[in-house]
N, C-alpha and C positions, 0 to 999 in steps of 0.2 A: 485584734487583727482587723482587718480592712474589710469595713462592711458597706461600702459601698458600690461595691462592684458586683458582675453579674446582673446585669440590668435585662429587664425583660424584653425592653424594645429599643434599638441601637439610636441614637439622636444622627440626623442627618448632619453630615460637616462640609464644609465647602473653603477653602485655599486662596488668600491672597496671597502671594509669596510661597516661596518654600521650593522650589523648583530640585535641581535634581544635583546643583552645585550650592548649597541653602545648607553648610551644617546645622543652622538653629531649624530649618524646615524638617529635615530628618527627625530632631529630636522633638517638635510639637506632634511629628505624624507619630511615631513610636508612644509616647506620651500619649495623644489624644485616643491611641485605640488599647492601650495596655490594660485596661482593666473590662473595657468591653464597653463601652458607654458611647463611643461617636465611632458612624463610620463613614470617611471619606468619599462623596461621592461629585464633588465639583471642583471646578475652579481656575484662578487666572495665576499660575504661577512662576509664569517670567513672562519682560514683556517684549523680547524678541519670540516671535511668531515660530520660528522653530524650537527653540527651547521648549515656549511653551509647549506645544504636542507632545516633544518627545519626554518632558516629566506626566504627564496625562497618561502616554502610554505606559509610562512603567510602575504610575500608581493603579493601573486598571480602572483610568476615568473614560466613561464614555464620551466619544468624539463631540459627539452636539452639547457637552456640559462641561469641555473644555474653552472657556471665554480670553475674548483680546484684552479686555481691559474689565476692572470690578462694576464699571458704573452699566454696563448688558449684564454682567453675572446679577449683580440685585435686581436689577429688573426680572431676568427671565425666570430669575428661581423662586422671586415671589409669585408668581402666577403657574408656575411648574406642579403638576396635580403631585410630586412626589420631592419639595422644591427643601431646599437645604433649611433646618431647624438654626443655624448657628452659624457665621463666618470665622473663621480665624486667619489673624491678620498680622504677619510677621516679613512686612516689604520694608524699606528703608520709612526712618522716623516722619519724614515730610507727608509719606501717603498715609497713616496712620487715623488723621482724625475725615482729610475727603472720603476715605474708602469705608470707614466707621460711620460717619452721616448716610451714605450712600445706603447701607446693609440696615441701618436704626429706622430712614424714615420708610421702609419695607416691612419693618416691626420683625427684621429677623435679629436675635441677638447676635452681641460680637463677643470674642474673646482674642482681644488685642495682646501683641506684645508692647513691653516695654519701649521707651518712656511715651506716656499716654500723648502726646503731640510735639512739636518741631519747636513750640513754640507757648507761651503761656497764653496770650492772646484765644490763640488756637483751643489751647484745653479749655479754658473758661468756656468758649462755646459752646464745645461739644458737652461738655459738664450740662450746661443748661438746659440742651437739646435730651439729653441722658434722662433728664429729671422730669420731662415731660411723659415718658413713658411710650410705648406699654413695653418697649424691650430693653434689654440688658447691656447693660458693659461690664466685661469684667477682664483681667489684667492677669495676663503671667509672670508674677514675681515668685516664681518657681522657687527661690529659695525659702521662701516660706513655709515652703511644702514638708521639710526635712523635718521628721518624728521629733529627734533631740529639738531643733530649733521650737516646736511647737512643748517640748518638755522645759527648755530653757523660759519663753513666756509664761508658762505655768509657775513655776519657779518663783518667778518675778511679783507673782501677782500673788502669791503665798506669801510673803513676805521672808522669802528660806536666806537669800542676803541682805537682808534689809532694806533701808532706802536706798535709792539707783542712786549713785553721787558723783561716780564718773563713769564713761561708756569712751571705749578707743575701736572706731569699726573700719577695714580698707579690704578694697576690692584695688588692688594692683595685680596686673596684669602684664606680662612680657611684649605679646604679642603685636607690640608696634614700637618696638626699640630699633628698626631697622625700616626704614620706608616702605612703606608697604606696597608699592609698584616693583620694589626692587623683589620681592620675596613671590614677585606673580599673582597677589591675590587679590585681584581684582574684584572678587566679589565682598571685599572689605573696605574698599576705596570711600566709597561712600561715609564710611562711619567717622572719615577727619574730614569732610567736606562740608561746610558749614550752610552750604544750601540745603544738604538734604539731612543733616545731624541735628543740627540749631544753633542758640549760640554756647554752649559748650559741650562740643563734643566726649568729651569725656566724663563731664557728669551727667548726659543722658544716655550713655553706653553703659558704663560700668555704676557710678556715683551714685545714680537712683535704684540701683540694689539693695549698693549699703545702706542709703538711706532708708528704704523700705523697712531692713532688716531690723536696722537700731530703733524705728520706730515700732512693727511687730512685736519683737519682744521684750522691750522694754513697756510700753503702754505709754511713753511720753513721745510729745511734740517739741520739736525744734524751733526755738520762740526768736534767736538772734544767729547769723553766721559773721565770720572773719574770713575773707577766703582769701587767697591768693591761687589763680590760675596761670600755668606755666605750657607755652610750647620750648619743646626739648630739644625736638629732633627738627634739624635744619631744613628750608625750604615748608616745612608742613604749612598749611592753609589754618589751622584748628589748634586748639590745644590739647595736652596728650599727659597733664600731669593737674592733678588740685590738690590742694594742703587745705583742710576747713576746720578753723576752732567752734567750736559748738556751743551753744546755751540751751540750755531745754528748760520744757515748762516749770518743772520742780524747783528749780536750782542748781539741777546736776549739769556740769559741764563733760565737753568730749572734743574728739578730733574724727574727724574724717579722712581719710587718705583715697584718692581713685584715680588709678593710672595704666595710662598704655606701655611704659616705657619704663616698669621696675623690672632689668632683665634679670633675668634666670628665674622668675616667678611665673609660674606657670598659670594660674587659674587666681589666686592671690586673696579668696574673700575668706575673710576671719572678723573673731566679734571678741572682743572683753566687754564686761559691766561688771564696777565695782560697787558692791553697795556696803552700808553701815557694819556688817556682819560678814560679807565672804564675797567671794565673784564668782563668776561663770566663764568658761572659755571655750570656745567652739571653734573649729576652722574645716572651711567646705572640700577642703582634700581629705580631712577624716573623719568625715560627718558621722560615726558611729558614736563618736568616743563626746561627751560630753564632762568639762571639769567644773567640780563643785570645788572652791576651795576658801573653807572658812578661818578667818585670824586665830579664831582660839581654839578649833576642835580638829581632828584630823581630816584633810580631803576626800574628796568621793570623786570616782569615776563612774559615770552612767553609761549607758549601754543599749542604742536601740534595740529593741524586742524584748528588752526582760519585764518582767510580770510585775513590779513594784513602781512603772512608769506612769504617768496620769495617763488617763482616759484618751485625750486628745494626742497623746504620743501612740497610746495602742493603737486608739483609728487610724493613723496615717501608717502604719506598717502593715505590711504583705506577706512576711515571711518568718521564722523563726527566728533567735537570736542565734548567732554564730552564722550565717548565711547571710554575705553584706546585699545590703541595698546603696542605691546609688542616685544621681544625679536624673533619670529615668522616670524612676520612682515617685521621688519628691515632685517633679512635672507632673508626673498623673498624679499625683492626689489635686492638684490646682485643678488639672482639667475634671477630676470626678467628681471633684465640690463646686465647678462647674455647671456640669452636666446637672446634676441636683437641684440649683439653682434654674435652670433654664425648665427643668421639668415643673417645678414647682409653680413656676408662674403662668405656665400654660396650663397646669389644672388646677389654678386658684387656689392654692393654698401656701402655708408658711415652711420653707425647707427646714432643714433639719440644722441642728446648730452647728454640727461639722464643718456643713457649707459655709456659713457665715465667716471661715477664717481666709475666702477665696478673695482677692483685691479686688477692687472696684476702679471705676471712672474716678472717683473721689480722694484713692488713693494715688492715684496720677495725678490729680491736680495738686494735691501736697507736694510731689514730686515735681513738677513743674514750676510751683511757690518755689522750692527748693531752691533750683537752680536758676532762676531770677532773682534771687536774692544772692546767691553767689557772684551771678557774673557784674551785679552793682555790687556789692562790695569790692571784689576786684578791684573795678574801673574807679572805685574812690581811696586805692590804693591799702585794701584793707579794713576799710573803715567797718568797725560793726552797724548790720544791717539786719535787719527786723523781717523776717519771715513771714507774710500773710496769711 
């Protein structure tokens, strides 16, 4: 079960983003305080001047430590006798790496959302500014958090299917099969807007999930892409659909699917890996149930919580088996292998290896590789394209 919770002294947290129309804001606050490890006490969460206050007031932030804009928040809190241990940073993809420098050369750690910049240009920077030290980046690819997913890497690395030889990973999603002006949600507009997305909105919304995902548990790098990027839905600025053939380091080939516009799919991210011997099959609507299923012996079903599960599937569980866990869950284990991390480096010493399954600044910029290597493929109509 979950030994990383119960912490003796709460790590200060502080809010780019997240205001009070912010479903992902909700779900970092929930997350960052579920196991006890951060508690909210700053921050600039929308940047209309009333919004802002009234998310402030109804996180119980104090007036003087509700900020206009991030670049006074880092200021003021690094010199605050009681001043934020951490930023978390979940505003549109373009403020991600200014507001990230901003909180780093303050030496206060970050815990950015996905995808780690606008831009590759951009991540390479911040990457190098990262690597100067003394404080942290680290990334919520909250899927990663998920027990099974973390049993399914296990797996992998046991050799229980053999060689990985094919991998089919998609995160499609419905939720932009219809204009999104026309459905009122304005506070999604942003994500087909190629000034504040990048240049593909769809593989740095959804794409760099899966990609995170295929590379977490399988332990391989994506060494060439084939992509074709499609907009679907008329009038859109961005595009809203990608088809990606895959080569990875080994040999094993895959596909990648990431879309706004597969309707009736509601959340849409799932995983196969075929290897020598059996596959594996996971899909994040029924994150309990994980499939083993091998060519020559009879299949297995896994089962978050049972006692026969690796080590790193028991740490990231909270609850008994029969009692589901969720979407929630999986979030806070990223933020509590976080929180570890951030402790760890402020008393000098080495975290615990738990943490180490938390993503990095580093794992953005693969993520970012990524999707520059897509949108040149594209633009050469397909062409296989070499992954940096």
């Amino acid at each position: 079960m979950k030994t990383l919770g119960n912490p003796t002294r709460r790590l200060r947290l502080g809010f780019v983003g997240g205001g009070l129309e912010s479903s992902i804001g909700s779900t970092h606050r929930y997350a960052a305080q579920l196991d006890g490890h951060f508690e909210l006490v700053a921050g600039v969460f929308a940047r209309d001047p009333a919004r802002n206050r009234a998310a402030g007031e109804a996180y119980g932030i104090a007036a003087d430590r509700v900020y206009p804009d991030f670049q006074s928040m880092a200021a003021a809190e690094a010199v605050h006798a009681d001043g934020i241990h951490a930023a978390a940073i979940m505003a549109p993809n373009a403020v991600h790496v200014p507001a990230s420098l901003a909180f780093l050369d303050q030496g206060i750690d970050v815990i950015s959302d996905k995808p780690l910049a606008a831009s590759l240009a951009e991540a390479e920077q911040l990457l190098e500014r990262v690597r100067k030290g003394p404080a942290l980046h680290l990334l919520t690819h909250n899927y990663s958090g998920y027990p099974l997913i973390r049993e399914a890497r296990e797996l992998i690395a046991a050799g229980v299917i053999g060689e990985v030889r094919l991998v089919q990973v998609e995160h499609a999603a419905g939720f932009g099969t219809h204009a999104l002006e026309q459905q009122g949600a304005k506070a999604l507009m942003w994500r087909t807007d190629p000034t504040q997305a990048g240049a593909s909105s769809v593989l740095a919304d959804v794409g760099v999930h899966a990609h995170q995902l295929l590379r977490f548990v399988t332990g391989q790098e994506i060494s060439e892409v084939s992509a074709e990027l499609s907009t679907l839905v008329p009038g859109r600025g961005s595009d809203d659909n990608a088809h990606v053939k895959l080569r990875l380091g080994n040999g094993a080939r895959g596909m990648l699917w990431a879309s706004f516009v597969a309707a009736g799919h509601r959340h849409g991210l799932q995983l196969r890996v075929f290897g020598s011997k059996g596959s594996l099959y996971w899909h994040q609507e029924d994150p309990e149930r994980l499939e083993v299923r091998y060519q020559d012996q009879p299949h297995q079903i896994l089962r978050r919580g049972e006692a026969w599960l690796s080590e790193s599937a028991r740490l990231s569980t909270r609850i008994k088996a029969g009692q589901p866990e969720g979407l929630l869950e999986a979030f806070a284990n990223i933020y509590s292998e976080a929180a570890e991390r951030i402790r760890a480096r402020r008393e000098q010493r080495e975290p615990g290896a738990q943490a180490l399954l938390c993503p990095t600044a580093e794992d953005g910029l693969r993520g970012m590789r990524f999707i520059g290597a897509c949108v040149k493929s594209d633009q050469a109509q397909g062409r296989w394209t070499e992954v940096a």
